[in-house]
MDAnalysis code that builds the backbone (N, CA, C; Angstrom):
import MDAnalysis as mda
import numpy as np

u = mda.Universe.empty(501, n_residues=167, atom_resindex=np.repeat(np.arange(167), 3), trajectory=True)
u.add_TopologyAttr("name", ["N", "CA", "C"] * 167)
u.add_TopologyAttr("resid", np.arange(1, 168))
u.add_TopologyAttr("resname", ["UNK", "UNK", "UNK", "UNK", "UNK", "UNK", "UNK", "UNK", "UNK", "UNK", "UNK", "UNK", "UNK", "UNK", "UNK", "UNK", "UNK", "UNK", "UNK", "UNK", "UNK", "UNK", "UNK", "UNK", "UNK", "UNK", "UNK", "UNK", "UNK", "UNK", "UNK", "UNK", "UNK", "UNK", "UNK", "UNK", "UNK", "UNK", "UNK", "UNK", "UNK", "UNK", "UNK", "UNK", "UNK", "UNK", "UNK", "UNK", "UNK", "UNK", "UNK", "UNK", "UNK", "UNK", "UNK", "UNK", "UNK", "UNK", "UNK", "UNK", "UNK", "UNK", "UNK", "UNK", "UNK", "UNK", "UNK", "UNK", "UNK", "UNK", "UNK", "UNK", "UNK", "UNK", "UNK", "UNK", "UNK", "UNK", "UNK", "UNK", "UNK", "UNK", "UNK", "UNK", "UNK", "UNK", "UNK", "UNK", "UNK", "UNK", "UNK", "UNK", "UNK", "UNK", "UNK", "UNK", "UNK", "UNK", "UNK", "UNK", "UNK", "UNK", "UNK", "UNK", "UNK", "UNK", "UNK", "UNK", "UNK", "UNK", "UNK", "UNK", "UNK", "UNK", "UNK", "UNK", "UNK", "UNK", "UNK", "UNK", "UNK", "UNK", "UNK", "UNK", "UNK", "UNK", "UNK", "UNK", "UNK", "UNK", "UNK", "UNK", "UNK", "UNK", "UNK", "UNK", "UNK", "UNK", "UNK", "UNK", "UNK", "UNK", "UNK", "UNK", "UNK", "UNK", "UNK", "UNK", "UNK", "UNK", "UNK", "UNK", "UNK", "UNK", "UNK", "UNK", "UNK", "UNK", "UNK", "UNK", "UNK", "UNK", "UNK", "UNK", "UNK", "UNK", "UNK"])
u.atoms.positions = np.array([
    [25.535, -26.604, 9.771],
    [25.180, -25.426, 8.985],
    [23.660, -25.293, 8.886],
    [22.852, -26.688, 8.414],
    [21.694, -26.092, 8.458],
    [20.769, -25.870, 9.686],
    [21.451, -26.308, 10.924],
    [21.264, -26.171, 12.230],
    [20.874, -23.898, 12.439],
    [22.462, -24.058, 11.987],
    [22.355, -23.009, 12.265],
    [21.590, -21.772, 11.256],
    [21.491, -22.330, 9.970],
    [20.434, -21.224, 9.319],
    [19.055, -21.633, 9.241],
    [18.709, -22.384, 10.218],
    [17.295, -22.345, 11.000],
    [16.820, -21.384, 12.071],
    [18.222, -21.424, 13.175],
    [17.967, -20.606, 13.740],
    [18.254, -18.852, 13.487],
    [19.186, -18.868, 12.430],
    [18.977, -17.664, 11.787],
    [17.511, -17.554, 11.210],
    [17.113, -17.863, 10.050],
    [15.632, -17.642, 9.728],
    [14.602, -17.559, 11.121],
    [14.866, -18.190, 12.030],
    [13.779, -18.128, 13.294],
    [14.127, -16.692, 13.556],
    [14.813, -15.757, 13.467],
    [15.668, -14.575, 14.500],
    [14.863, -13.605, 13.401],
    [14.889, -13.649, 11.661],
    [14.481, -12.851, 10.816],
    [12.781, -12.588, 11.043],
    [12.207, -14.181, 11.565],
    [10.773, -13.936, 11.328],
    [10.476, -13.173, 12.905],
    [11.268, -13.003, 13.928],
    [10.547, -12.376, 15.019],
    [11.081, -10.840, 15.240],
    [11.883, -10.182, 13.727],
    [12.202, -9.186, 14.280],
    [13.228, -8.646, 13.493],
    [14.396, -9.789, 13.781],
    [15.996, -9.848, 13.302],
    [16.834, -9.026, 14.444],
    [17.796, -8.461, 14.381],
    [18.629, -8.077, 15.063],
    [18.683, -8.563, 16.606],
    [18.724, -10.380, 16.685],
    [18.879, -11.397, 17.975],
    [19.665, -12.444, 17.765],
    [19.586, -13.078, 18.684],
    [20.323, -14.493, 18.697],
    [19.995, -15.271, 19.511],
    [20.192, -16.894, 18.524],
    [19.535, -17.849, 19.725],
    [20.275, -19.421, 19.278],
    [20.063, -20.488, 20.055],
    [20.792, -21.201, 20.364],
    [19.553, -21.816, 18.961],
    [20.038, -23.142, 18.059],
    [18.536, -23.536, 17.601],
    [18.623, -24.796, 18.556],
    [17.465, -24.598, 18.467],
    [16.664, -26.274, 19.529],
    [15.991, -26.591, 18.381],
    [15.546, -28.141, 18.640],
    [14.750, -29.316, 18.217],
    [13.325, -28.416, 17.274],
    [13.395, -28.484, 15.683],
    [11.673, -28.133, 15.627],
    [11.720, -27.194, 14.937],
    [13.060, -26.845, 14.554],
    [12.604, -24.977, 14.217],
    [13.057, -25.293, 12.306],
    [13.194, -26.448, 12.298],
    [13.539, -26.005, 10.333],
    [12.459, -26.473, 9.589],
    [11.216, -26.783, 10.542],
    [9.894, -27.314, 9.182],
    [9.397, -25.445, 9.779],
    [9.334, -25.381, 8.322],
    [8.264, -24.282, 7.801],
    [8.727, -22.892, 7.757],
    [10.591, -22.835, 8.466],
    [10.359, -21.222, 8.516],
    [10.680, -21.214, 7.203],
    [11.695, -21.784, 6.112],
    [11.427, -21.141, 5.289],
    [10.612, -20.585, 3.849],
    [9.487, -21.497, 4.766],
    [8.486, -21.506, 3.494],
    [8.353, -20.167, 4.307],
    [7.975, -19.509, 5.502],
    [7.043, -18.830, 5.588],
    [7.992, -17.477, 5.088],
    [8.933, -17.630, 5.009],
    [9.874, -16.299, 3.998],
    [9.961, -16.422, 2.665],
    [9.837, -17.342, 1.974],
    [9.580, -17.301, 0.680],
    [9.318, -16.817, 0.150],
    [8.276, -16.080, 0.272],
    [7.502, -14.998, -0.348],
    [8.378, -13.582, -0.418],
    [8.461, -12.887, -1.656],
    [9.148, -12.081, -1.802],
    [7.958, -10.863, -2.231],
    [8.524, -9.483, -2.098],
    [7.461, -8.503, -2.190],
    [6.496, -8.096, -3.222],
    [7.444, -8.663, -4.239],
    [6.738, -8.619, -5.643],
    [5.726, -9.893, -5.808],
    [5.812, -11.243, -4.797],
    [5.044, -11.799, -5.394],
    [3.618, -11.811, -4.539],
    [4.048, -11.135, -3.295],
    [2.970, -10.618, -2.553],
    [2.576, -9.534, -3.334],
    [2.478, -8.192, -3.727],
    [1.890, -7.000, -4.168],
    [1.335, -7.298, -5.368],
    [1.614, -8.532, -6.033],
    [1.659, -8.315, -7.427],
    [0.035, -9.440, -7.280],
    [0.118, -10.011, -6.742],
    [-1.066, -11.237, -6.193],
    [-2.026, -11.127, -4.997],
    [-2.047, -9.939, -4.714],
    [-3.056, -9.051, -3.393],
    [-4.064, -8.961, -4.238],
    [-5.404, -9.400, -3.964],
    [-6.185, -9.110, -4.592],
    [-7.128, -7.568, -4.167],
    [-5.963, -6.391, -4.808],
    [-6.596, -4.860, -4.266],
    [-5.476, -4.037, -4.851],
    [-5.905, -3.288, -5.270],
    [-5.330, -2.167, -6.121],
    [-4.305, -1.558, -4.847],
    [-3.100, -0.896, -5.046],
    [-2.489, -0.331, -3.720],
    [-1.122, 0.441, -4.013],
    [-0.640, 1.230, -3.760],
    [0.237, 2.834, -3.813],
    [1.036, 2.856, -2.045],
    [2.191, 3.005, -2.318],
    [3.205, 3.439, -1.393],
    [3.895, 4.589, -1.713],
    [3.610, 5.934, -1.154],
    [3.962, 7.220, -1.058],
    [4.556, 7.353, 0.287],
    [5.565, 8.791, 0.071],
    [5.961, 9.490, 1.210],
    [5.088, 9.983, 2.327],
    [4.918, 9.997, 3.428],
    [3.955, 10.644, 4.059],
    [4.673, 12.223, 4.562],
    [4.509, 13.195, 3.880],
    [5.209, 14.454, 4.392],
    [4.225, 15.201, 3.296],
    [3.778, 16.298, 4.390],
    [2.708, 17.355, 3.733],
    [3.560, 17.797, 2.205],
    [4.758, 18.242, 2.306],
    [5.887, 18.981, 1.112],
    [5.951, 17.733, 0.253],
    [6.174, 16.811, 0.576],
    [7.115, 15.843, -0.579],
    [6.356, 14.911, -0.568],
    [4.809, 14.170, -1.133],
    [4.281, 13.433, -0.972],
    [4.989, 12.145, -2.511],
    [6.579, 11.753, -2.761],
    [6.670, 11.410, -3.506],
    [5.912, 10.158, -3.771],
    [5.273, 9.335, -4.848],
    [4.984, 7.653, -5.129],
    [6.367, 7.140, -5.092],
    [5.885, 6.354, -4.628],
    [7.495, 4.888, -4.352],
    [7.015, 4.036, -5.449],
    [5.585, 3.121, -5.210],
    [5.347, 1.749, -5.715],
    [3.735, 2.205, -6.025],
    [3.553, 1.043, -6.971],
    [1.859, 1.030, -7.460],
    [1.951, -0.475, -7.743],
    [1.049, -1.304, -7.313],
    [0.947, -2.817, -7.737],
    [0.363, -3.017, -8.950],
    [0.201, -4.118, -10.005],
    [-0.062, -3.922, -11.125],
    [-1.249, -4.007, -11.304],
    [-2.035, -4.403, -10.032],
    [-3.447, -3.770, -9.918],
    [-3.989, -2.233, -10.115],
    [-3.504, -1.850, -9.078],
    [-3.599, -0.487, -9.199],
    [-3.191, 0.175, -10.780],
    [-2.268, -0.094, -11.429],
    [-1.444, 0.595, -12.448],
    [-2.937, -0.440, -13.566],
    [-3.667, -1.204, -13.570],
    [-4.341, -1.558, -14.316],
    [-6.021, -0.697, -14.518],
    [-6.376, -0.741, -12.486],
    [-7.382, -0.120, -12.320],
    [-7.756, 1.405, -12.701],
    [-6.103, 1.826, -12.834],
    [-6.409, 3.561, -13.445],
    [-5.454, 3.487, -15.039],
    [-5.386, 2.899, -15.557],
    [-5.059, 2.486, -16.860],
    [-3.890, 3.111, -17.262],
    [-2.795, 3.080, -16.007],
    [-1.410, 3.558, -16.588],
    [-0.647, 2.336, -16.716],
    [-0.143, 1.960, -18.004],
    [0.923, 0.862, -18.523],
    [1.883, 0.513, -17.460],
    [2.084, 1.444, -16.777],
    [3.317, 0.920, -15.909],
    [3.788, 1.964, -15.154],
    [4.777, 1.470, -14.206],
    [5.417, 2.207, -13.602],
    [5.410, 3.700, -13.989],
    [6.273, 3.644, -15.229],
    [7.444, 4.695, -15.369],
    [6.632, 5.737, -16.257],
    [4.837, 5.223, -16.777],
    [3.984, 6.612, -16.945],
    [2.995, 6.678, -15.830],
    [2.922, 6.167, -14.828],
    [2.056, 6.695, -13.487],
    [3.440, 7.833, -13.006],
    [4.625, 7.613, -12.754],
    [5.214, 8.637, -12.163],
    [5.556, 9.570, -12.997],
    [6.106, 9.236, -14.383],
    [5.570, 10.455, -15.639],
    [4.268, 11.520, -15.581],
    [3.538, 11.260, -15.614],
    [1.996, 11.815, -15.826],
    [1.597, 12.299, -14.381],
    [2.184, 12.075, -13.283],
    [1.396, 12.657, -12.230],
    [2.704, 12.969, -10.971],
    [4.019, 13.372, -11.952],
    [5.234, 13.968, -11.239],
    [5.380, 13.322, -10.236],
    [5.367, 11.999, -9.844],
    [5.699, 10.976, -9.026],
    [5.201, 11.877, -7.507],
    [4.522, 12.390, -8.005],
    [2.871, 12.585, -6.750],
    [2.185, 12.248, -6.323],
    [1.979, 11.832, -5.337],
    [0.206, 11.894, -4.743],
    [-0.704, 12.268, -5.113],
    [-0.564, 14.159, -4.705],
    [-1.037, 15.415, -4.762],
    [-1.594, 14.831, -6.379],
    [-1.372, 14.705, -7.259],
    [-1.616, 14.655, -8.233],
    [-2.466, 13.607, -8.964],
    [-2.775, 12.767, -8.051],
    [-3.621, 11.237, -8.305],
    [-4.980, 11.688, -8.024],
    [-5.035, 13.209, -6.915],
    [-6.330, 13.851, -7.097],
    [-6.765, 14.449, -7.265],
    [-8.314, 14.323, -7.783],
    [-9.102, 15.828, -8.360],
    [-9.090, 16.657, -7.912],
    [-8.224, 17.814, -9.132],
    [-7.972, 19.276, -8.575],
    [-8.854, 19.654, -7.436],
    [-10.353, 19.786, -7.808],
    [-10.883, 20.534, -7.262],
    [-11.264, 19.750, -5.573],
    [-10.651, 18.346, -5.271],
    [-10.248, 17.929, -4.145],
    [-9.516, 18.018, -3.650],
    [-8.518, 18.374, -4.296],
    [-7.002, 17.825, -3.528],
    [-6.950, 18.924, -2.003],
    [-7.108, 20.318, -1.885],
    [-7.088, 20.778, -0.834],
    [-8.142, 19.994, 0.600],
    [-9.525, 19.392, 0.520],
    [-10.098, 18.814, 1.104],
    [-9.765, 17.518, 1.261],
    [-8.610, 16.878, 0.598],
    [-8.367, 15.353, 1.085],
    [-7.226, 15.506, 1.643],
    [-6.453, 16.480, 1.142],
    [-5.272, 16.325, 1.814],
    [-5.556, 17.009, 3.401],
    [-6.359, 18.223, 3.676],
    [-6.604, 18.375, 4.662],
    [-7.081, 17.145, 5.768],
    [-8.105, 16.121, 5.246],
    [-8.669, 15.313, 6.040],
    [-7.707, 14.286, 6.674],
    [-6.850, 14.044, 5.329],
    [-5.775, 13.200, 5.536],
    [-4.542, 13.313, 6.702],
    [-4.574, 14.588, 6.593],
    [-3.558, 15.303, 7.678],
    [-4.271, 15.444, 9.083],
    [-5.182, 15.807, 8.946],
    [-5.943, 15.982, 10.171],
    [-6.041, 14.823, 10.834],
    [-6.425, 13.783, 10.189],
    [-6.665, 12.254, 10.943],
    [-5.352, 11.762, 11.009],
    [-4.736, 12.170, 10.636],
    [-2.535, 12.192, 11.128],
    [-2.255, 12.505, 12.433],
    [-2.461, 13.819, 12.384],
    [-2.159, 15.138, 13.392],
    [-3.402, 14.753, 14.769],
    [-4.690, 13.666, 14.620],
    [-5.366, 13.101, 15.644],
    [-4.536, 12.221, 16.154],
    [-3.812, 11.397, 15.579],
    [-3.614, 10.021, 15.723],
    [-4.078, 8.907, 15.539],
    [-5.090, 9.149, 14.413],
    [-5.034, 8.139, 13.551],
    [-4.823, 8.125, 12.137],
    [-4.061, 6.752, 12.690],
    [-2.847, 6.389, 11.350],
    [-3.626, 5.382, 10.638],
    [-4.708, 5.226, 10.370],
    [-5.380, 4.115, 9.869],
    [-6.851, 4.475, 9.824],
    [-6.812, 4.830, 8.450],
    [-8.675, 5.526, 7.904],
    [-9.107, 5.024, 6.215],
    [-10.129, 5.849, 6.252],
    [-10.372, 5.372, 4.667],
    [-10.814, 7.060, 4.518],
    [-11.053, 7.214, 3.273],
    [-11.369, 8.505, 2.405],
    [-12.007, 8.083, 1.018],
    [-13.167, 8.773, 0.836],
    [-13.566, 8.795, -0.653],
    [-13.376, 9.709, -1.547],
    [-12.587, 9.708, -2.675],
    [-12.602, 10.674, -3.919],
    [-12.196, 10.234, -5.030],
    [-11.692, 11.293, -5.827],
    [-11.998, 10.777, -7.418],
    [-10.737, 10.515, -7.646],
    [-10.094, 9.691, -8.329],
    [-8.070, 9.178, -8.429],
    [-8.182, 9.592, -9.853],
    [-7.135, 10.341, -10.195],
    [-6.969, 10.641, -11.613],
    [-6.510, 9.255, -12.718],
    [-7.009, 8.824, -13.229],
    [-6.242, 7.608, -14.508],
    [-5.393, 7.805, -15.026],
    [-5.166, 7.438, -15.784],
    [-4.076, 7.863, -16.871],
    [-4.409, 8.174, -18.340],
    [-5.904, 8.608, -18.553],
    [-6.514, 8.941, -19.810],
    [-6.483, 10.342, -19.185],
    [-6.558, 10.781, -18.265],
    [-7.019, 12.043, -17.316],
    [-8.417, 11.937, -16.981],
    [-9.575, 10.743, -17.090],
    [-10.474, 10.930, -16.280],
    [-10.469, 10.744, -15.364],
    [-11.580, 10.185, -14.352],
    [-11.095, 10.239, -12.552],
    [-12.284, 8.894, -12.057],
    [-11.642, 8.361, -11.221],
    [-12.642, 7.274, -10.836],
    [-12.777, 7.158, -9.406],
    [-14.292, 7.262, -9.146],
    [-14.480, 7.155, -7.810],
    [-13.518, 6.111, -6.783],
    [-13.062, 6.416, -5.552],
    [-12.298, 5.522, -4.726],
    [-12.653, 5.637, -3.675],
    [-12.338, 4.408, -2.952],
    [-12.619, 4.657, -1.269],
    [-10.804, 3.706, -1.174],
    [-10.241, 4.836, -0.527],
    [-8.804, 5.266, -0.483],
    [-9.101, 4.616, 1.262],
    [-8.317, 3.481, 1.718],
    [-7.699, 2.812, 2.787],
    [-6.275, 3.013, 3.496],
    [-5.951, 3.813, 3.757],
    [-4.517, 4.221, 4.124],
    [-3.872, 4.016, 5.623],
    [-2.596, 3.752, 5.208],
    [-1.772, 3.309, 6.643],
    [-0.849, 3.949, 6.664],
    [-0.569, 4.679, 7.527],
    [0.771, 5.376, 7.953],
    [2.208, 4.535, 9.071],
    [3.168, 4.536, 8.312],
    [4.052, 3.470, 9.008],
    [5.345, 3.915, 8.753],
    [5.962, 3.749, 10.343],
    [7.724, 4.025, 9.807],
    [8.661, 3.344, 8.590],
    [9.403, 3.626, 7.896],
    [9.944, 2.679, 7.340],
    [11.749, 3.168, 7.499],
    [12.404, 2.534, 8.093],
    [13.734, 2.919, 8.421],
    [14.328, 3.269, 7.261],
    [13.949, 3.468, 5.888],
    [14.624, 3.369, 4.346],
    [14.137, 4.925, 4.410],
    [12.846, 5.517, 4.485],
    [11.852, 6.049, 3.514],
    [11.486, 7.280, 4.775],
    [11.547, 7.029, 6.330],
    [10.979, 7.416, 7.364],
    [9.576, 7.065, 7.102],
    [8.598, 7.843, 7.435],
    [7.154, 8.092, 7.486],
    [6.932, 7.616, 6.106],
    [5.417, 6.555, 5.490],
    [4.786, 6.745, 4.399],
    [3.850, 5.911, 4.682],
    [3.064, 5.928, 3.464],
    [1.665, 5.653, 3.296],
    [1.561, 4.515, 2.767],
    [0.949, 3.184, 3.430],
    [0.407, 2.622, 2.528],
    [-1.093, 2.242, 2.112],
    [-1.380, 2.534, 0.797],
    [-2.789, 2.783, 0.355],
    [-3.361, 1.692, 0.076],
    [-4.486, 1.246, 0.106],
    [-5.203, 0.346, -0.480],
    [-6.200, 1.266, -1.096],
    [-6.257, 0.513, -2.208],
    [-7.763, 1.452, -3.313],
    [-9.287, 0.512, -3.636],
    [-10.259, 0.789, -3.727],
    [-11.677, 0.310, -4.116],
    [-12.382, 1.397, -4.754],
    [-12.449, 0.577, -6.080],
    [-13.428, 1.111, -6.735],
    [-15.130, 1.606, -5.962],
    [-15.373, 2.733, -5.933],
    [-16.527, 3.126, -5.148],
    [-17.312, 2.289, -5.835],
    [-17.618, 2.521, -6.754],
    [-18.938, 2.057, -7.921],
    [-18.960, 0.423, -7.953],
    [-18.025, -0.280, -7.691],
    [-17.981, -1.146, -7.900],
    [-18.384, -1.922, -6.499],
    [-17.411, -1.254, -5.411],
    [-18.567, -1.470, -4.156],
    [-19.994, -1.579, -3.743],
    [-20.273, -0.468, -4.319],
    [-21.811, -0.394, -4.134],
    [-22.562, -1.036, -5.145],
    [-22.556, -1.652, -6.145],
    [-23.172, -2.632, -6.487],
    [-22.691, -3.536, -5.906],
    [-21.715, -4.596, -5.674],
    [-21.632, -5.486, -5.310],
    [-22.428, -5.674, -3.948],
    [-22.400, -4.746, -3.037],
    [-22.441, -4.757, -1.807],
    [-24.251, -4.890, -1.589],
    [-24.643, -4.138, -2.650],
    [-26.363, -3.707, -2.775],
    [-26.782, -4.802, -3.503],
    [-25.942, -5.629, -4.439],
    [-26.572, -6.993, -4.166],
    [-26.740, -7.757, -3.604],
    [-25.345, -7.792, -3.118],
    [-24.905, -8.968, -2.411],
    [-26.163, -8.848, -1.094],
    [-26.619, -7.642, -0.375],
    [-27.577, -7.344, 1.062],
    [-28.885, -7.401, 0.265],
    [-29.190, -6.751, -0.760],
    [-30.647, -6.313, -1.271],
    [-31.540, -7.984, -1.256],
    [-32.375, -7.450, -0.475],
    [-33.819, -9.045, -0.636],
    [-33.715, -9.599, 0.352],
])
């Protein structure tokens, strides 16, 4: 048995949907290297980060890590998708949202699925905090097409960064 759910775990980490005989070697380490479950990865990323729909019409939020839900000061889940109609569209400043979403689409519709963007992310007080928005576009057989975001504080970049080089 544990022969064989070695070589099962070997089949999950290259893919899944295979099969293989197990040989000699294969039960140190795979299942540490699955261990990790999604929550304890997202929740311990050190970076704020958002999983949305990618579709111009339905940009719904899926997930916010508790970074993110800290960095724009919504308690949780269930008032980030309260307060901003489990939107995107809505995480940005009005008077952006037509210019990011354009850029966003455009560097789609190029083919590239992998950019950054700067603008203002709405909080959850309703002020807005500078971001430099990291985004990945990726199939997901559950969800089709979506986004996954990484967030940085602008302001916080540029000091760090202007110290860290300055002298």
């Amino acid at each position: 048995m544990r022969c064989a759910d070695a070589a099962l775990y070997e089949i999950k980490l290259h893919g899944k949907n295979g099969c293989m005989a197990y040989r000699e070697g294969l039960q140190s380490g795979i299942r540490k290297q699955l261990g990790f479950a999604f929550k304890d990865i997202s929740e311990h990323l050190p970076g704020a980060f958002i999983i949305y729909r990618a579709d111009k019409d339905d940009d719904e939020l899926f997930y916010a890590n508790h970074e993110f839900l800290h960095m724009t000061g919504y308690k949780d889940m269930d008032e980030l998708f309260r307060l901003t109609n489990k939107r995107f569209h809505n995480l940005i400043l009005k008077d952006e949202q037509k210019q990011i979403e354009s850029s966003i689409w455009e560097q789609i519709d190029s083919g590239n699925e992998n950019d950054y963007i700067h603008f203002h992310l709405r909080k959850a007080d309703g002020s807005y905090l500078s971001v430099l928005d990291h985004g990945r576009i990726v199939e997901s057989q559950q969800y089709e097409r979506v986004f996954y975001v990484l967030f940085m504080d602008w302001e916080d970049m540029h000091i760090h960064y202007s110290d860290k080089f300055s002298g």
